[in-house]
N, C-alpha and C positions, 0 to 999 in steps of 0.2 A: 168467066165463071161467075154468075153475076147472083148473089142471096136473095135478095129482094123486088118484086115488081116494079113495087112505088119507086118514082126515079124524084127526088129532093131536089130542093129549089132552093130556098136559103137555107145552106148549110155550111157547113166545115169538112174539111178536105184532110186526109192523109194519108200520105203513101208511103211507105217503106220499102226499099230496095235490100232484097235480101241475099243470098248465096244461089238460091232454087228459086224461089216467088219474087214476087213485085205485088205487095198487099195494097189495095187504095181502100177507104173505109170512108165513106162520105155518110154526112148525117146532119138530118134536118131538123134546124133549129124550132122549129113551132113544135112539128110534131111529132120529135124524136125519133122517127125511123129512119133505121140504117139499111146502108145499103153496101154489100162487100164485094171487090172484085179482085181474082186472080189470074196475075198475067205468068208465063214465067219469065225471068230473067233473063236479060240480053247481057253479056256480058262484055262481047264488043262493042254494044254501045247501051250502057244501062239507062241513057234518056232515052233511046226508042221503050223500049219498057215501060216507063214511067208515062210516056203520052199512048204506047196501046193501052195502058191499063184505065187512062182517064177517058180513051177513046170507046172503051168496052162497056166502061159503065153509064154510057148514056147522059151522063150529068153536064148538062150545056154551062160552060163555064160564064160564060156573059152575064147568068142570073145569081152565079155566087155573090150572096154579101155578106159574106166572114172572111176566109182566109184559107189559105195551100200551105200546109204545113209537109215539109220532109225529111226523111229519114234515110240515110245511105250509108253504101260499104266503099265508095267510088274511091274515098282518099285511102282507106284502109288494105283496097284491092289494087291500088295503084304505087304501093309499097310493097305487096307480099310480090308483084308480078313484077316490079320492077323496071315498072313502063311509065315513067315520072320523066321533067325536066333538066333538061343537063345546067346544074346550077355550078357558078364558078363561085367559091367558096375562099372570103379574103380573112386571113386571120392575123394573128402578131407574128413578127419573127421568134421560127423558136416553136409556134405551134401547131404545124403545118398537118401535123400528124395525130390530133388529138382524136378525130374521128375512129383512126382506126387504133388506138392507146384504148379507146374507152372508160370503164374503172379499170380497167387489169387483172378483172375478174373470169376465171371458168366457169363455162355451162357444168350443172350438175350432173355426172355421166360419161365426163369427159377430163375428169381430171387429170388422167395420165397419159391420156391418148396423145401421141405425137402429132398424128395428123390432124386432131381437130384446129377447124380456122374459126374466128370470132367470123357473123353474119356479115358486119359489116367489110371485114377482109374478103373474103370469098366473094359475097355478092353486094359493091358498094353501092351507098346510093348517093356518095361524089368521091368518084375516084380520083386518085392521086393526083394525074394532070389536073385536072379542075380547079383543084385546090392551092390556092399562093397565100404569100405572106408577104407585110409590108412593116417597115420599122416602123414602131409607134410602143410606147407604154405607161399604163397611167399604175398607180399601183393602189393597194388595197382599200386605203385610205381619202382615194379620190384626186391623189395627187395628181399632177404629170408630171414623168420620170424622165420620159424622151417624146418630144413633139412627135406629131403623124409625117410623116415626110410621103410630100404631096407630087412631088416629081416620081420617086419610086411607085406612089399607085397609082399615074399615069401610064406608067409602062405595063403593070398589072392589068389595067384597064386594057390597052392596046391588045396583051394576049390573051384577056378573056375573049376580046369580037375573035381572036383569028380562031378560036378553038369552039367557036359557037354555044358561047353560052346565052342561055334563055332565059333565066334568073342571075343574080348576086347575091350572097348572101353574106353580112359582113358579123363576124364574131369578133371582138376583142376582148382579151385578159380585163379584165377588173370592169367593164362598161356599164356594168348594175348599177356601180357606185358611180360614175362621170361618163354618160354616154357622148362626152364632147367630142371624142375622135370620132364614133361611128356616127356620128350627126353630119361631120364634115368631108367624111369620107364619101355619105349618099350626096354631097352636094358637088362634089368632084367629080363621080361618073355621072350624076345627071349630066353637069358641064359638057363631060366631054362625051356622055351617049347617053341624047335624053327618053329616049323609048324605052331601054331597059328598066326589069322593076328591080327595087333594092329591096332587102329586107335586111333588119337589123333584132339581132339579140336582145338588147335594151329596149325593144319596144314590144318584143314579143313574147318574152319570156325573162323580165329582169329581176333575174336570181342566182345567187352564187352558184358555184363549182359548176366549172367550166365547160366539162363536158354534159352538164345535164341542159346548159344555154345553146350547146352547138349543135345536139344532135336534135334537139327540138324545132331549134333553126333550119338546119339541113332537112327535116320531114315538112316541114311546112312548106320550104321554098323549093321542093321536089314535088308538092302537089299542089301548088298553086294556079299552077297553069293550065293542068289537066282539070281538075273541082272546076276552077274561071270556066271554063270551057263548055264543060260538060250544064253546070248551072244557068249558063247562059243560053244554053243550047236549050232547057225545059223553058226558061223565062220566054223565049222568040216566041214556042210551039203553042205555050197555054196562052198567051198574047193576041197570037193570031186566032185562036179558037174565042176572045171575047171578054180573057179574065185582063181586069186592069187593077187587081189589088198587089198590095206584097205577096212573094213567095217566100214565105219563111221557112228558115233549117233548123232541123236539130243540131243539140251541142252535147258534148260528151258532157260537162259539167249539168247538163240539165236545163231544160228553158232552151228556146228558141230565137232566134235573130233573125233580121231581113236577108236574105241573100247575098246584096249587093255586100254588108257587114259580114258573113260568113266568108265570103272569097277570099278577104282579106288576114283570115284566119283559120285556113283550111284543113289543118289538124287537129283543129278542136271539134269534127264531124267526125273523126275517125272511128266513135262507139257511137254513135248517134242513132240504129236503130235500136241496137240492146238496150240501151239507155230511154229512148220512149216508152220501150216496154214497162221497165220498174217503174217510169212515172206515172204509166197508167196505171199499175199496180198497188201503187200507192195512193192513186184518187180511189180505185175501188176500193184498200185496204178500209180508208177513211168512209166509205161510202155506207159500208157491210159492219163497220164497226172492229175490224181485225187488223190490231194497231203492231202486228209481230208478224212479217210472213219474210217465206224463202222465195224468190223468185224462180224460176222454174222453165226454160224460154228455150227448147228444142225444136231446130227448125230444121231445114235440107242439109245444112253445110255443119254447125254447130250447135254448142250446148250454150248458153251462160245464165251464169247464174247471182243474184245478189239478198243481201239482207236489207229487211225493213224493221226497224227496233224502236217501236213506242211511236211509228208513222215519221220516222226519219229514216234516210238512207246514209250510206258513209260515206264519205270523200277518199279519194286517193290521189297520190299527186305522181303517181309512175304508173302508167300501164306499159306491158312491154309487148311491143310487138313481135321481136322475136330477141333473141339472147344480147342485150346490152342497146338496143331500138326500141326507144320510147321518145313519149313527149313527157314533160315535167308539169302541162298547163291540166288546173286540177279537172278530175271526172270523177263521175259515179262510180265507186267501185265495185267490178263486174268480173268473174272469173269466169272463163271461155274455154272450154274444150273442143277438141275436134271431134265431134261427136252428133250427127245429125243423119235426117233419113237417108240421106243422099251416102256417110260413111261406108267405106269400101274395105271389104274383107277380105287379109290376106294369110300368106303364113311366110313366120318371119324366116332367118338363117339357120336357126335351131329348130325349125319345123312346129314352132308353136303359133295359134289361130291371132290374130290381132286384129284390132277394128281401128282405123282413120289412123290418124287425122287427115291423109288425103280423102276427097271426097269426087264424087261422081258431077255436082254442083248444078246447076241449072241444065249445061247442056255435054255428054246428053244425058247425062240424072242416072237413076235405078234400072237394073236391067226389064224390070217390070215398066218400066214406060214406054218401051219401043223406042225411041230415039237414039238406038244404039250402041246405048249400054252394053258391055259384056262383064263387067266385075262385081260379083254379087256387091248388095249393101245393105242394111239394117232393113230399109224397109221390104226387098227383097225375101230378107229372113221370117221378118213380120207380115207379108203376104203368105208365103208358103206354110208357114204356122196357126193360119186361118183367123189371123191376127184385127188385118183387113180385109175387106171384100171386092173381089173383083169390079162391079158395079158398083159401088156405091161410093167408089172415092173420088174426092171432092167435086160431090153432088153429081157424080153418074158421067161429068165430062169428059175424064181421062180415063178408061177402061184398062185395068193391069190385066198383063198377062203374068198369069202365076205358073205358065207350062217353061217360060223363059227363063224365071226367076229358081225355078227348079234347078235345070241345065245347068243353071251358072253356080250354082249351091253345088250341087250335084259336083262338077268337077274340084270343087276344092273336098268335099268331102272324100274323094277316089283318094286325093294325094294325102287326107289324112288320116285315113282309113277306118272313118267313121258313116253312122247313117248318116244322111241329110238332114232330117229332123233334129240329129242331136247336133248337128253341125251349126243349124237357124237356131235353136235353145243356147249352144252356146256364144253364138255371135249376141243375142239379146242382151246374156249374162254379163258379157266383157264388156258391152256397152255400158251397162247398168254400170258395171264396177265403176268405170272410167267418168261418169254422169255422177255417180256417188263422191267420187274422189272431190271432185269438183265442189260439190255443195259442202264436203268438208273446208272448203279448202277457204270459204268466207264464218262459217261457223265453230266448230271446234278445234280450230286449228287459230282462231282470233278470241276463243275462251267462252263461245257460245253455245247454247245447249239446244240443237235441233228440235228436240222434243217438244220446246218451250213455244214452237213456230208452225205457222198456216205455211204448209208447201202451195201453194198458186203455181198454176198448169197450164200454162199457154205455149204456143208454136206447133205449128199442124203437127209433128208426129210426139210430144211428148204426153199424151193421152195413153197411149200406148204401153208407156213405160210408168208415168210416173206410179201408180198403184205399186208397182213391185219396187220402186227404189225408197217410196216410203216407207214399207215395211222392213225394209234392210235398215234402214236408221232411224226406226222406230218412232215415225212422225204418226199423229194421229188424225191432224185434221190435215185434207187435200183439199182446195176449191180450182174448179175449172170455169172463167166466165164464158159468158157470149160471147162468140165468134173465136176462140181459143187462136185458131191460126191466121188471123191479123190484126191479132193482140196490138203488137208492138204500132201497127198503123192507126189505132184507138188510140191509145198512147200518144200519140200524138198532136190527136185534137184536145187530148187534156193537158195542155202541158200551157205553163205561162210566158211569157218573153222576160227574158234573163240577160243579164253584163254582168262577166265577172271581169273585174282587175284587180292586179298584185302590186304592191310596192315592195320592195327590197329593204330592211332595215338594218339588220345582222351586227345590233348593240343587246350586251347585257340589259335583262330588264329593269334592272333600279337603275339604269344610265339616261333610260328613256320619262323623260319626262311628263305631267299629266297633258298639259299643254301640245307636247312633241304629239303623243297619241291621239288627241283631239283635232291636231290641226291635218296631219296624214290621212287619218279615217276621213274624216271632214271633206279633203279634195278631193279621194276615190271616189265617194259619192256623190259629190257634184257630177264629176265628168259622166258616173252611171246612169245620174238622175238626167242627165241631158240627155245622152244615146236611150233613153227608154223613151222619155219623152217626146224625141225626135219622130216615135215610130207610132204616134199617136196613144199614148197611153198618159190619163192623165195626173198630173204628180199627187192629188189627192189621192189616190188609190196604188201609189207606187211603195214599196217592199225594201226595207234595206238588211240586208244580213250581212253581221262582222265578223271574222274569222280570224284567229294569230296562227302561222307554225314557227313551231318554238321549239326547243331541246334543252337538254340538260347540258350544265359545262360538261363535257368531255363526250355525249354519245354524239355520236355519226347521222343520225334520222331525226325528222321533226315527227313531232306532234299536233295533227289539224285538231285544233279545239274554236268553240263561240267564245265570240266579246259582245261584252254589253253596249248598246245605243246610247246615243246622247252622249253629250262634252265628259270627260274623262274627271271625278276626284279621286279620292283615296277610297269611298267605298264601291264608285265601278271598279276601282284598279285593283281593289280586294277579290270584288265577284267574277273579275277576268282570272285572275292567277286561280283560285278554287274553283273555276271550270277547268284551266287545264288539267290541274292536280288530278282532280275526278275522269277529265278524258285517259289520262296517261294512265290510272291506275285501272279503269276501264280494258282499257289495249294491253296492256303490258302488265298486269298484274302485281304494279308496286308503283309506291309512293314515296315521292322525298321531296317535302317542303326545304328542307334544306340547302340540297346545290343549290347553286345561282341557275337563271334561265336565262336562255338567248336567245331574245327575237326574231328570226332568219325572217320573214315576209310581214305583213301583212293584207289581208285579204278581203276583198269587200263584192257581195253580189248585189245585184239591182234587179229585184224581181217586179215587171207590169205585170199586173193579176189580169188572164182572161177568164172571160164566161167558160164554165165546165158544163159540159154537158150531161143530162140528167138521166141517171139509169133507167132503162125500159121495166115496164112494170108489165109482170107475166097476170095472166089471169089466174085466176085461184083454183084449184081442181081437188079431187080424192087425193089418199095415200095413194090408193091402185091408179099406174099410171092408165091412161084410155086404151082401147085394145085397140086401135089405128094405131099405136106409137107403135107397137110390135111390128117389125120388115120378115124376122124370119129364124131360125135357130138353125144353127149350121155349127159344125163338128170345127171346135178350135184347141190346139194345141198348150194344155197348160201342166206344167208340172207333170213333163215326165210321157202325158198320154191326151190324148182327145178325149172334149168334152163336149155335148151340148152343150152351147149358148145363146141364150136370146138376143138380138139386135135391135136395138130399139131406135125411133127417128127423136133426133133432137128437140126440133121443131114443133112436133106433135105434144113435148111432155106440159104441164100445167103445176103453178107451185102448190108445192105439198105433196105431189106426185115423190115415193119411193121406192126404188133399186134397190133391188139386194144382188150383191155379186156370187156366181162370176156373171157377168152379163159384159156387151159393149153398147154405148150410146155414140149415134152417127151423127154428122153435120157435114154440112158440106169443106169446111177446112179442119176439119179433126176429127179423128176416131179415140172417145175415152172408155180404156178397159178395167172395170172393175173386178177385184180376183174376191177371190174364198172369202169369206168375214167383213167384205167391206158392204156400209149402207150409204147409198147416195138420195140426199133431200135433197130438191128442185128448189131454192129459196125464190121471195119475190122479185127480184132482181133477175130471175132465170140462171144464178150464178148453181152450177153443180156443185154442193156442197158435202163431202166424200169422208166418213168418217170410217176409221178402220178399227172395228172393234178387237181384233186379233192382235194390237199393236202396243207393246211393252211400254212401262215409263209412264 
């Protein structure tokens, strides 16, 4: 499904690997034209994907001179599906069981329920056998309490080859602070089985409490093999096709890395396409001048969503993949619902309507795609409500059938003995609800005032929607950019090459020294400034950002706040403690210079700045958009009853051009639906900019 004619020549590359699509978005450097291709998604093998999609779009790799940037669900979906490597998992004696202990906490919904099982009981991702223990302990302080005894992980050793493990993964009690056992432990089974790979806590995440070091450990050395695999497997394909630069990956923290550096850290791709998105999101924000937006990122499979506040995003240092499965290594904070075109409408045990979060997914999708489908889903709904148009979705190549999409509506409605029409209205609704919840769930539920924020509208079906989820939370400005539905593969090409590392510190902060602070910060960013530089980027133009999480004596959770650059006196060490203060009371709504604070990390990123690519500059036109932009007015379902609507082609509109709603604006990866009271300007940028006059606050 290819947008553009002109096929680029020196340009920049990005793909995203999504739930339903496979976005590639290439764009030429001289001449700024884009060109967008959509494949759908392979899911048994998401590198065939990723080279039909670079094979569709004609762009002969041999003449690329920039760079392949990507974005993937591969470690994300290689966790929910449970089809990861069998890693043998060595701990202390004593903590054999820490996986499936977790915090000791219950899902919410489940407090009383006898039968619920923690995720990781039920469905492990290193079960029991797998996992041994070997006598060793160092203790909090860095001591050693009882040597590693090296004959015991000998035998260890012997039973991981009988039980076929593919990975190692060694955790020990206290190794943040003295990773001397697990140092010597990897030199043992190299010894004695030098092919296996080892991975160790302390190198990959050295940070207190136990289980947030093992489970991070255990996701990583579960998809290490598979991401190797599969990565290596695009590296052979575009190779052979002519490309001989780096294939760079997204990272959840944000910023991009070589491949070869990605493999070795395979959990920190796990948000890696959502996370393109906001960064594109955020060169536009800065681009357009709108330094406050909600991101907004509805695609096949899900929603997610994040905030941008003064042209920064937030950090989070837990995403949880499912109840008590996360990694600890920091990322963009992203709240994700199962919520997407592809969401599957059912009715629960008490006979009430419900949407996803299983999803229909790539194959075989919506019952309007033919591929099989028979459970209605969102877009489904949004067909039969004349929502989209049979012809015109994404750009005339996939043809819906809306007689199928009926059918399938149609029998859930029987069993709920409603019309169909009210059935597609309120499968939208429950969406929206659940889409809403969401975007609370980074905003006023973190003490933010939506109102105060640009919703930005990208992901093929959130066009759709977002119009009416703004008016529900009273947002007033909406912008949609160019190419909405492979947003997040734009994203991409804007994104800069990044190294984050952590150090461990977890002293009171008057305990730490000016010096101690200056010399910690100091070597993080040597070793960053090297890995950037390694990748060709050069240190005059390299980025360092300082980061503490910190806590008060006695709370449970850090606080990610900035620290200042350069060697450490009393007035950086002033303007470091008065950004936390300010972070803390930001987040949490209170302030106390008082307690003492506790350094749990410190944290350092390595930003190499690349060339950004330059927004397209629309030609200038009337208010009244051209009367070619018009495709047709055709009877759509809103509020209760059918309406005329006009349809207008994207493509056709020129800046200055204005929409009045209800109207829908088409492109080949998105349909945007404006309701009642809303005015859409065409800015010069071609960015759809959607003000909703009908909108409180």
């Amino acid at each position: 499904m290819s947008e553009a004619v002109e096929t680029p020549r020196r340009c920049k590359i990005g793909v995203d690997i999504g739930g339903t699509f496979t976005d590639l978005v290439s764009l030429d450097t001289d001449t700024g034209a884009a060109l967008v291709t959509k494949t759908f998604t392979t899911p048994d093998d998401p590198a065939r994907g990723f080279i039909e999609g670079v094979d569709r779009s004609g762009v002969p790799l041999r003449e690329v001179e920039a760079f392949i940037t990507h974005g993937s669900t591969t470690a994300l979906n290689t966790v929910l599906t449970r089809s990861g490597a069998r890693v043998g998992f060595l701990t202390t004696r004593g903590h054999r069981d820490v996986l499936d202990i977790g915090r000791a906490f219950r899902e919410e919904g489940h407090l009383y329920d006898a039968s619920w099982m923690r995720p990781h009981v039920a469905r492990p991702i290193v079960p029991r056998y797998l996992r041994r223990t070997v006598d060793e302990r160092i203790l909090s302080d860095g001591s050693v309490y009882r040597p590693l005894d090296e004959d015991e992980l000998r035998e260890v050793i012997d039973a991981f080859k009988h039980i076929g493990a593919e990975v190692i993964a060694v955790c020990f009690i206290n190794s943040y602070v003295n990773p001397a056992h697990e140092q010597r432990a990897r030199d043992v089974i190299h010894d004695a089985w030098p092919d296996v790979r080892v991975e160790l806590s302390s190198e990959l995440a050295p940070v207190p409490r136990e289980y947030d070091r093992a489970i991070t450990l255990a996701l990583n050395a579960y998809v290490s093999p598979v991401v190797g695999a599969y990565l290596g497997k695009i590296g052979d394909e575009i190779r052979g096709r002519g490309y001989e630069r780096t294939l760079y990956v997204m990272q959840s923290p944000g910023g991009v890395i070589g491949a070869d550096a990605s493999r070795r850290v395979p959990v920190a791709t796990m948000m890696s396409g959502p996370v393109a998105g906001v960064l594109g999101a955020q060169y536009l924000g800065e681009a357009l001048g709108i330094p406050d937006i909600l991101t907004f990122d509805m695609g096949g499979t899900s929603t997610d969503v994040a905030a941008i506040t003064g042209g920064a995003y937030v950090y989070t240092k837990r995403h949880q993949i499912e109840w008590d499965i996360y990694s600890v290594l920091p990322m963009i904070e992203i709240n994700s619902v199962g919520q997407g075109g592809g969401s599957i409408a059912w009715i629960d045990s008490a006979g009430a309507l419900r949407v996803g979060p299983q999803s229909a997914g790539a194959f075989p999708g919506p019952v309007c795609y033919g591929r099989g489908g028979g459970q209605p889903t969102i877009t489904d709904s949004n067909l039969l409500r004349g929502l989209l148009h049979e012809d015109t979705f994404a750009g005339g190549e996939i043809r819906l059938d809306a007689h199928a999409s009926r059918q399938a509506i149609g029998r859930l409605s029987e069993e709920l003995g409603a019309e169909p029409l009210a059935v597609a209205e309120g499968i939208y609704d429950i969406a929206n609800a659940n889409m809403m919840e969401a975007i609370r769930g980074v905003t006023i539920y973190k003490g933010i005032d939506p109102r105060d924020y640009t919703l930005l509208c990208y992901g093929s079906a959130g066009g759709q929607h977002v119009s009416a989820i703004a008016g529900e939370l009273d947002i007033r400005e909406i912008a949609v950019p160019v190419m909405p539905g492979a947003f997040s593969a734009f994203g991409l090409i804007c994104s800069d090459l990044k190294v984050d590392l952590t150090r461990s510190v977890v002293r009171e902060f008057d305990r730490i020294s000016n010096d101690d602070l200056t010399a910690l910060f100091a070597e993080m960013e040597a070793a960053g400034i090297a890995s950037v530089e390694a990748q060709g980027i050069d240190h005059a133009d390299v980025v360092v950002e300082r980061f503490i999480e910190a806590h008060h004596v006695g709370q449970t959770w850090e606080t990610v706040s900035r620290a200042p650059g350069g060697a450490f006196d009393d007035a950086r060490r002033a303007e470091l403690l008065e950004e936390f203060h300010a972070t803390h009371e930001r987040l949490w709504a209170f302030r106390s210079d008082d307690i003492p604070l506790v350094v749990v990390n410190l944290r350092v990123a390595v930003v190499g700045p690349i060339d950004k690519p330059a927004l397209p500059r629309l030609a200038k036109g009337t208010a009244e958009p051209p009367a070619d932009a018009v495709l047709f007015e055709r009877p759509v379902h809103l509020g209760g009853d059918f309406r005329d609507v006009p349809f207008l082609r994207r493509d056709a509109l020129r800046a200055g051009n204005t929409i009045e709603g209800p109207a829908a604006i088409v492109e080949q990866t998105s349909t945007t639906l404006l309701l009642e009271g809303d005015r859409c300007v065409v800015d010069g940028s071609g960015t759809l900019r959607i003000r909703k006059e009908g909108a409180a606050g």
